[in-house]
N, C-alpha and C positions, 0 to 999 in steps of 0.2 A: 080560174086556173084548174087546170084537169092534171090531177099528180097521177106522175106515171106509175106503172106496176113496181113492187119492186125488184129490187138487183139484190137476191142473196148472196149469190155468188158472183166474181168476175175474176179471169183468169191472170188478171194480172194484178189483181191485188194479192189472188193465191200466190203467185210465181212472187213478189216484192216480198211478200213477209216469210214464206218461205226462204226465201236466199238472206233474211237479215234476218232469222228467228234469235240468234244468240245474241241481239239486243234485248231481250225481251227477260234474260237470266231464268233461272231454273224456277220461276212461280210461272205455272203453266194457267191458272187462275188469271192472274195479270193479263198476260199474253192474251189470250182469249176474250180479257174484255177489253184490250188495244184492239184486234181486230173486231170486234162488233160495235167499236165506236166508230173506223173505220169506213165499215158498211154503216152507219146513220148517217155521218158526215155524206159518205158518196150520194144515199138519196134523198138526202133532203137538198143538195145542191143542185142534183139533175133537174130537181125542180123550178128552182132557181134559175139557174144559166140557162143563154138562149142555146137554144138546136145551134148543133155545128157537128162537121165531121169527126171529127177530134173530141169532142167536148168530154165523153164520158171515160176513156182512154186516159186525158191529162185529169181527168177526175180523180178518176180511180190510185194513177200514180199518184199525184200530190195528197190523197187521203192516205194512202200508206206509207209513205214517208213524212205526213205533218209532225207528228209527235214521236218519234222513231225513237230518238235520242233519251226523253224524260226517263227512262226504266233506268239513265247514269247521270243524268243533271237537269236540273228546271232551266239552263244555259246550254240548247237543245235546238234553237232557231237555225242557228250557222251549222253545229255538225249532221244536223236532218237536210240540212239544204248539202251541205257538200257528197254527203251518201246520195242523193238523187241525182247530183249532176255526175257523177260517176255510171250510177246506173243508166243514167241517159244515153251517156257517150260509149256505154258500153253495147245496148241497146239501140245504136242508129239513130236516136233524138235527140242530139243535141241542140236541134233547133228550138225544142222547147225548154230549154235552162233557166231563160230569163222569166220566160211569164210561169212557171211554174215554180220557181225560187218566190215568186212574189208571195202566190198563193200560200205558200210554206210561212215566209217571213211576216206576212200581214193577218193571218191568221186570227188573229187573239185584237188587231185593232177595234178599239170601242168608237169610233164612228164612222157613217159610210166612206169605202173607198173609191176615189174616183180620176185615178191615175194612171198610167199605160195598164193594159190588159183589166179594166176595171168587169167586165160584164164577169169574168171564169171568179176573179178573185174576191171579187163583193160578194159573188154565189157562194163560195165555199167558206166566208168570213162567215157571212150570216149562219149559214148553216152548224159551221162548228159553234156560233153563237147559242143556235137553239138547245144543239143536245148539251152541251158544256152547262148551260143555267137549267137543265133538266126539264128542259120544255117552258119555262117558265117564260122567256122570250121568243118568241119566233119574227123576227121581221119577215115578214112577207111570204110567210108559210099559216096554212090552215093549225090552228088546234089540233083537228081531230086527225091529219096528217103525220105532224110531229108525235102523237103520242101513238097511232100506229107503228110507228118506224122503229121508236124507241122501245117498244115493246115487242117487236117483231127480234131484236137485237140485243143481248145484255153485255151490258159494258160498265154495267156498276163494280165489277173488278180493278179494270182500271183506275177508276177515280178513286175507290174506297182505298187500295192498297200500293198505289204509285203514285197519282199526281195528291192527294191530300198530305202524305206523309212527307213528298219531293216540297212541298211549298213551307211544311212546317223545319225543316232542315233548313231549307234555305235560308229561311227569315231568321234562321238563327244563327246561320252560319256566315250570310250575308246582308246584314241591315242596311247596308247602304246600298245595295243594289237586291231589293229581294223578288221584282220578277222580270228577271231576263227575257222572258218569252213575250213580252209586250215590246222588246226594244228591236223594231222591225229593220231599221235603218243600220241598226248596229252589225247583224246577223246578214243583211244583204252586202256590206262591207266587206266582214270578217270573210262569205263565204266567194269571196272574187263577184259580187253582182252592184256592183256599187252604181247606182247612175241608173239599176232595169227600168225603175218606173216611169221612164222618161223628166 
């Protein structure tokens, strides 16, 4: 596997997180390390997913809208998937709602996926896999890949001051349900995609 150069920038993850920056609330800290987890997710997946015309495009959108939501609730799958199909239809692409709703909702799944649109969505599981357990997994990524990327990118903001604090709220605030963001099926439902994965 020859990992491609990477993608610091990409004009459409500029253009997404700029038009929803006020998800993101006044920790500019956060914010900043939402988007450079962002940019890990996108290239450790480019590495992943096969060549397509399209590929880094649905990439880049479903990386900036997977976690969109977490900065107001760990219950975050359905209203990041409904901000994207918005943007979609607002955008000319609604052809991609369904497999790119998948990517969003299946995200955080703990085994491979292998259901409509399996090649985009495995790629970007795995990936957010990798950087989310902080390199410490990588399916089907080099070591020395993942810890590039990772460190090309800081996103220890994120996780230090949004998703660790979001998960300790919630298990306190919902013990019966304390992590929505694994509940893929729920989120494809709630966000009208009920049936994408064929």
């Amino acid at each position: 596997m020859v990992a491609p150069e990477l993608i610091r920038e990409h004009p459409l993850v500029e253009q997404i997180l700029a038009e929803h920056r006020g998800h993101g609330g006044p920790d500019e800290r956060s914010w900043q390390g939402y988007h450079a987890h962002v940019y890990r997710v996108l290239n450790l997946a480019r590495t992943l997913a096969p060549q397509s015309p399209d590929r880094d495009e649905k990439l880049a959108i479903a990386g900036a809208f997977h976690d969109l939501v977490a900065f107001r609730t760990l219950d975050y799958l359905a209203p990041s998937i409904a901000a994207q199909d918005a943007w979609l239809a607002r955008t000319g692409r609604s052809a991609w709602a369904d497999e790119l709703a998948l990517v969003v909702a299946e995200h955080h799944k703990l085994t491979p996926y292998r259901r409509a649109h399996a090649p985009l969505v495995e790629a970007f599981r795995r990936a957010d896999l990798a950087d989310l357990s902080q390199g410490l997994l990588h399916p089907g990524l080099s070591r020395a890949y993942v810890k590039a990327v990772r460190s090309a990118f800081d996103a220890g903001p994120f996780f230090a001051r949004v998703v660790a604090p979001g998960l300790a709220r919630r298990i306190v605030r919902h013990p019966r349900d304390p992590l929505p963001l694994m509940r893929a099926r729920r989120a494809l439902t709630r966000s009208g995609h009920e049936g994408a994965d064929g």
